[in-house]
N, C-alpha and C positions, 0 to 999 in steps of 0.2 A: 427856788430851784425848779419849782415843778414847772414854774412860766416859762423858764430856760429851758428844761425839755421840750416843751410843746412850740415852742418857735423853731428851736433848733431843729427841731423833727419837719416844720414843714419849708424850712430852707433845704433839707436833705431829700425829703421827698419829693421837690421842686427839678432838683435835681437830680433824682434816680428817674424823674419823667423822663426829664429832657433827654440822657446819655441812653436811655433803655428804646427810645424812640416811641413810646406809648402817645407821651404826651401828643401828638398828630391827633389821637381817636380822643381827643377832649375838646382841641379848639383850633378853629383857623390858624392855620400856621404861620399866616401873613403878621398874624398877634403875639409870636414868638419871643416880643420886645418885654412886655408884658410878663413871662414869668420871669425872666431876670429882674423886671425889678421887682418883682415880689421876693424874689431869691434874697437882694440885695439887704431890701427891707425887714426881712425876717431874722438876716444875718445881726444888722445891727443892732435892732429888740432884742434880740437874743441873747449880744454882750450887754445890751443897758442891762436886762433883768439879770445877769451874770454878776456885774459889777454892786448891783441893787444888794443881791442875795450876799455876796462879798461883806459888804459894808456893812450891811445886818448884823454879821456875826461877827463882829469884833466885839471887845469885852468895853467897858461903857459908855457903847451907842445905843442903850436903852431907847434913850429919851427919841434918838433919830430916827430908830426902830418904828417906836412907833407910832413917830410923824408918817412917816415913808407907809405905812401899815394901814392908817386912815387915809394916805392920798391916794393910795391905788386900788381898795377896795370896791370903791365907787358902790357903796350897800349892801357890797353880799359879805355882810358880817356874822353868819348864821354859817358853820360849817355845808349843812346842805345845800344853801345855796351857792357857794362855792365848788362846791362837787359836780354840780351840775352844768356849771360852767365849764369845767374842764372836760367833763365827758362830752360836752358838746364841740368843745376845741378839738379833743381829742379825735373823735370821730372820723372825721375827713383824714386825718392823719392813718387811720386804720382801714378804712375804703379802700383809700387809693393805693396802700402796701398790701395787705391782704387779696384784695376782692383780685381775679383776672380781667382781663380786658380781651375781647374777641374782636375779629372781624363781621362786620353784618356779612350777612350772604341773605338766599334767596326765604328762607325759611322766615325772616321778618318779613318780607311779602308777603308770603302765603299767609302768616298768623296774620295781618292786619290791611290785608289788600289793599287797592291804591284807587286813587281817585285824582279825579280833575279838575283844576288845576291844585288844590289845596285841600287838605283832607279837615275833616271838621275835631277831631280827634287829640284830645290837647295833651301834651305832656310832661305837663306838671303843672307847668308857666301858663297861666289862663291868657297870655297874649301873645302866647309862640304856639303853631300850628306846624304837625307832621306836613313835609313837603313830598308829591309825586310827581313823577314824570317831570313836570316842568317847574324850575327854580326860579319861586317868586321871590323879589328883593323889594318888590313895590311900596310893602308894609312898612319899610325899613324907611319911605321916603315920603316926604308929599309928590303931591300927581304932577307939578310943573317939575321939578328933582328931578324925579322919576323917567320922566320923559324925554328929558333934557341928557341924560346919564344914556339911556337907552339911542335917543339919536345920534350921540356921541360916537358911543361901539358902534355901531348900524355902517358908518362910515367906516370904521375898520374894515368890515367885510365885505360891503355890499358890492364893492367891484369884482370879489373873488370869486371867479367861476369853480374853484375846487377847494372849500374847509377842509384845514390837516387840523383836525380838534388832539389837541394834549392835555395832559393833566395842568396845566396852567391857565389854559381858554373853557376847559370843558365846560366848563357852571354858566359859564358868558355867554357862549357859544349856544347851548342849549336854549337858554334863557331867551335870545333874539327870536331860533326856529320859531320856537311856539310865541311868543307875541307879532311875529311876522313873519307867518308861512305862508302866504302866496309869493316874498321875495326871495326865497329861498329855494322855492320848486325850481326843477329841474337842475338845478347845482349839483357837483359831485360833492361827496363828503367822506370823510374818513376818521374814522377810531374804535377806540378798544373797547368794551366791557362782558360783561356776565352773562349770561343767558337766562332766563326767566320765561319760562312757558305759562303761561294764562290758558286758562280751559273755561273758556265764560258760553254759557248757552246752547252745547255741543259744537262751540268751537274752539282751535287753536289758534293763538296769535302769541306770538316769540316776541320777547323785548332784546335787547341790549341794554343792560343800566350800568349806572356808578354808583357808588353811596357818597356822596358830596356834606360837606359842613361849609354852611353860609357864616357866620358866626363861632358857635360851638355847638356843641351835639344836641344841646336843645333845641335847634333849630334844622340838625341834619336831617336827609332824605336821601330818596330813591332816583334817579335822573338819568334819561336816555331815552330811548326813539323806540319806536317798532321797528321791526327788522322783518322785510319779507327774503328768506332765506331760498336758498334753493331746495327744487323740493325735493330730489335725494338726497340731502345732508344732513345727517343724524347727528341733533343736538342733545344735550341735559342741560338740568338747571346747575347755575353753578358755572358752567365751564365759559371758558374764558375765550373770545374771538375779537380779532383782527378786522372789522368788516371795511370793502370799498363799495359805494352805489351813490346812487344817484337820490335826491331827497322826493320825496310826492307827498299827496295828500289823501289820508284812505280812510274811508268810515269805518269808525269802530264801535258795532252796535249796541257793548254794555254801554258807552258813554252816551251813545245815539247823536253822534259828533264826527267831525272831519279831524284827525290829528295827522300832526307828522310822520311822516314812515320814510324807511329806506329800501329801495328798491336795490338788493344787495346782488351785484356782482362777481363780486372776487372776496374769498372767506378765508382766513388760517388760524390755525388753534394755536393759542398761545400759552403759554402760562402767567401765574397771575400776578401779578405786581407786588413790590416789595412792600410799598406803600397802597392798601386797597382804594383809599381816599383821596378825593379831590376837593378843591377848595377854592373859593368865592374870593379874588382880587379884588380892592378896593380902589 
């Protein structure tokens, strides 16, 4: 019975992701295939163990009892050991119901600054790395892939005198600027994100970001452009804007580097999206 709760419990919680809309802040949504069939398969474990427990308890199934009792132990014949099993199944089952789930905003910045292009900073996974500013998928491929994938997109854009970046291009989009920003200079460009003021060496320099998931969260980040804003326009962190401009190339002395910027034009505050997250097409 108890295998019957812990299945059923994570076909339900599969399911309280999906309908609550959480699940987006776990994993590429494009992988949305993926908890269905875990939904599926937990469904169906969940009647085997149902029917299992069932059959146990008729009156004399002894002898099947306790075939059925050595075939699925698999050695954890010691109550402890068993217990510890469960609590560990259990676990994820109580995370992900209990614990809340937030939006990043700028305050993960600030605790953990950013760097370029890949921050050294691991998080958890010794072979997934926090991502800034610009969204590397390179890791994800060999160098001929890689290149091959990238020259691909590159003809998407490269005749577009003005990127309309959405939540569907954004990651992509990004991703070209910074491995080919002198084809991108001078091009107009347009989209949304946050604001992020950097105060590095008595200066200020304003971002625009997104919090993007390549993958899943172990692998999400920070992603967006400098924004040179106009200079009476009163920004905070946090707030959400509209920018149009034109793209450049401007030294950014913490890095002691040329990166992309936007030479912003035309500015409107918006409110912030329903969904804060963007996400890496494959």
């Amino acid at each position: 019975m108890i295998r019957f709760l812990i299945l059923s419990g994570y076909f339900e919680l599969m399911m309280y992701l999906q309908v609550s809309g959480r699940l987006d802040q776990y994993i590429n949504v494009h992988y949305r295939y993926l908890i269905f069939l875990t939904m599926a398969l937990s469904l169906l474990l969940a009647l085997v163990q149902l029917k299992i427990w069932a059959d146990g308890g008729k009156k004399g199934s002894h002898d099947h009892d306790h075939d059925q009792h050595h075939d699925h132990d698999h050695g954890l014949t010691k109550p402890y050991q068993r217990g510890i099993a469960y609590v560990l199944l259990v676990l994820p089952l109580v995370v992900g119901t209990l614990f809340p789930t937030i939006s990043l905003d700028t305050t993960i910045v600030e605790a953990k600054g950013f760097s370029f292009p890949v921050s050294k900073e691991s998080v958890g996974d010794p072979e997934m790395n926090t991502q800034y500013l610009k969204p590397d998928t390179s890791i994800y491929y060999n160098q001929s892939d890689y290149n091959e994938q990238m020259t691909k997109l590159m003809k998407k854009y490269e005749t577009d005198q003005k990127l309309t970046v959405t939540d569907e291009n954004y990651l992509e989009v990004m991703e070209l600027i910074y491995n080919y920003p002198n084809s991108f200079v001078g091009k107009k460009i347009s989209f949304t994100g946050f604001v992020y003021e950097a105060n590095k060496e008595n200066q200020k320099y304003d971002f625009l970001f997104r919090f993007g998931i390549i993958h899943c969260v172990a692998d999400s980040g920070v992603f967006g452009l400098m924004a040179k804003l106009p200079d009476l326009l009163m920004v905070k962190n946090n707030q959400w804007l509209h920018v149009e401009g034109t793209i450049t190339l401007d030294f950014f002395e913490p890095f002691d580097r040329q990166i992309p910027s936007v030479e912003v034009n035309d500015v409107q505050t918006v409110s912030s999206p329903k969904n804060q997250y963007v996400y890496r097409a494959f």
